[in-house]
C-alpha positions as CSV (number, residue, x, y, z in Angstrom):
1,X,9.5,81.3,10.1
2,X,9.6,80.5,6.6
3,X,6.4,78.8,4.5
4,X,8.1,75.1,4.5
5,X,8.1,75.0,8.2
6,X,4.8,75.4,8.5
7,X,3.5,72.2,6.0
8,X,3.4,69.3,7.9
9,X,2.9,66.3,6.5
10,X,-0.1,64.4,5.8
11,X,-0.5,60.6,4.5
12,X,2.7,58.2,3.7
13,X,5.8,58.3,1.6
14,X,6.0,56.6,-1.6
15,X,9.1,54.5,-0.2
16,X,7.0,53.8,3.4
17,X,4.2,52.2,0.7
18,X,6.9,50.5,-1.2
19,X,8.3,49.3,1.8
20,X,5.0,47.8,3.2
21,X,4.2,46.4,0.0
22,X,7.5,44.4,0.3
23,X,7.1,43.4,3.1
24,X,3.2,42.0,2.7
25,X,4.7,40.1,0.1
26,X,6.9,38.2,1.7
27,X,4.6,37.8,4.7
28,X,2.0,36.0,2.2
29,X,4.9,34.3,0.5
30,X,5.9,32.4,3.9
31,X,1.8,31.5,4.4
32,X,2.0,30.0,1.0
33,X,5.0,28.1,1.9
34,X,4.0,26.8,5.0
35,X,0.2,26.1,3.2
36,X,2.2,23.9,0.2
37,X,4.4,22.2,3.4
38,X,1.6,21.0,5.1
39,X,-0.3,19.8,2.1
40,X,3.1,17.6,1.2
41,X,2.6,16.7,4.9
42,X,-0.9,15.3,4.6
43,X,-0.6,13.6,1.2
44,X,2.6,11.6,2.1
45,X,0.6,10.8,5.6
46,X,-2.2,9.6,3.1
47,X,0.3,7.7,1.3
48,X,1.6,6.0,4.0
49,X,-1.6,5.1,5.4
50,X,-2.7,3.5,2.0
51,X,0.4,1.3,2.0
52,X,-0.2,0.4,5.9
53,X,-3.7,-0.6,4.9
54,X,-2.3,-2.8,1.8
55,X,0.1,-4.3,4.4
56,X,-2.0,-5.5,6.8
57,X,-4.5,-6.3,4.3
58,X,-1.9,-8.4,2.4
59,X,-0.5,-10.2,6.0
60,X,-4.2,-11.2,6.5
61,X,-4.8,-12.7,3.3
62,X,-1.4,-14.6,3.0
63,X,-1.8,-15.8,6.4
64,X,-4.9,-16.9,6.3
65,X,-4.3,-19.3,3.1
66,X,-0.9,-20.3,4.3
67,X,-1.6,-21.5,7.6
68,X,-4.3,-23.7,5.0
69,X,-1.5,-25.2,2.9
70,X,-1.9,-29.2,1.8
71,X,-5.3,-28.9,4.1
72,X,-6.9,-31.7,2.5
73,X,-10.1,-31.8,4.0
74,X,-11.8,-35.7,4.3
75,X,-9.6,-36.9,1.6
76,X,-9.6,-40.7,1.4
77,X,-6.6,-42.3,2.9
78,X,-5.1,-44.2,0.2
79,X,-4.6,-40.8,-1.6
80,X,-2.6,-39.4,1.0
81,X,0.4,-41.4,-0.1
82,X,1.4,-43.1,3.0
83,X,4.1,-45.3,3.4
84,X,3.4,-46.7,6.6
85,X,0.1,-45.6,7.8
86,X,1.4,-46.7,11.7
87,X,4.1,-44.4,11.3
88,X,2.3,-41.5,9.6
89,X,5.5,-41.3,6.9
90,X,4.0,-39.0,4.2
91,X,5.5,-38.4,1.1
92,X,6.2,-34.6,1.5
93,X,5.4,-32.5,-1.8
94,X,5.3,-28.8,-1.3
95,X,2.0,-26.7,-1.0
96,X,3.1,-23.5,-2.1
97,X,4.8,-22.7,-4.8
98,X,6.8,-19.0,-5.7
99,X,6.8,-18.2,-9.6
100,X,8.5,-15.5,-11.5
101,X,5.4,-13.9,-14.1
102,X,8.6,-14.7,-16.7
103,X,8.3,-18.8,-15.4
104,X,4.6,-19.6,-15.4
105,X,3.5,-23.1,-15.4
106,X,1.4,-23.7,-18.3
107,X,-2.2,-23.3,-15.9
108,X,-1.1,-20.2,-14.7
109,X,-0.6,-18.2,-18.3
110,X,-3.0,-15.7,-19.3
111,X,-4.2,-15.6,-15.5
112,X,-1.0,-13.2,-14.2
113,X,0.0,-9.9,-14.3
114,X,2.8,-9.4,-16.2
115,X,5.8,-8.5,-14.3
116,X,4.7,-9.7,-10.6
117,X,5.5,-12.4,-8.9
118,X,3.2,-15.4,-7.9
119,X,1.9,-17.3,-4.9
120,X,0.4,-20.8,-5.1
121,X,-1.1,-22.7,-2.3
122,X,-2.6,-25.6,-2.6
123,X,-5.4,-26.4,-0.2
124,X,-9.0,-28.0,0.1
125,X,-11.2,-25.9,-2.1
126,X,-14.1,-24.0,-0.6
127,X,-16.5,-25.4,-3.4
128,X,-18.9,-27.7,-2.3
129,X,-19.5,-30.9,-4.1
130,X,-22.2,-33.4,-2.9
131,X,-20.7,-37.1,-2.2
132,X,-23.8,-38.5,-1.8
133,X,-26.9,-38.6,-4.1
């Protein structure tokens, strides 16, 4: 038997470490991926959270002042505008009003954010002012 035959061989290959660098490098490549993913994941769920929150906070506070609209409190009775006070006719006005920021009334400018839209409903203010010295 010749001298080759005898060496056997100890340690890896160049193209086994080639290979298993490869392939450790894709393997950390699909972690990353599915690290990034889940992070998109999360931060859309936080996102959509947020905008829940905003919703329902947004439905509380509308309905909670609408449901008040043209609550006049203990106004007097000759400045509801009745027609027949028997009847309880009253001259309907509207109290709320919609406004484009572009179509303010003139109390309104300088008080709106430029490019939203605007709510108004009128109601009994939640000031208190003393009738009676």
């Amino acid at each position: 038997p010749g001298r080759s035959q005898e060496i056997k061989s100890r340690g890896f290959s160049l193209l086994e470490i080639l290979i298993a660098t490869v392939l450790g490098l894709l393997l950390c490549e699909v972690v990353l991926q599915n690290y990034q993913t889940a992070k998109n994941i999360y931060h859309a769920q936080t996102e959509l959270a947020y905008l829940g929150e905003n919703i329902r906070f947004v439905d509380l506070f509308l309905w909670q002042n609408i449901t008040q609209a043209g609550f006049a409190g203990c106004r007097n009775i000759s400045e509801l505008n009745l027609h027949n006070h028997a009847s309880g006719n009253f001259e309907t006005v509207s109290d709320i009003y919609g406004y484009d920021s572009s179509h303010l009334p003139g109390y309104l400018l300088g008080k709106v954010v430029k490019g939203t839209d605007v709510i108004v409903v009128a109601k009994a203010s939640a000031d208190v002012t003393r009738i009676v010295s």
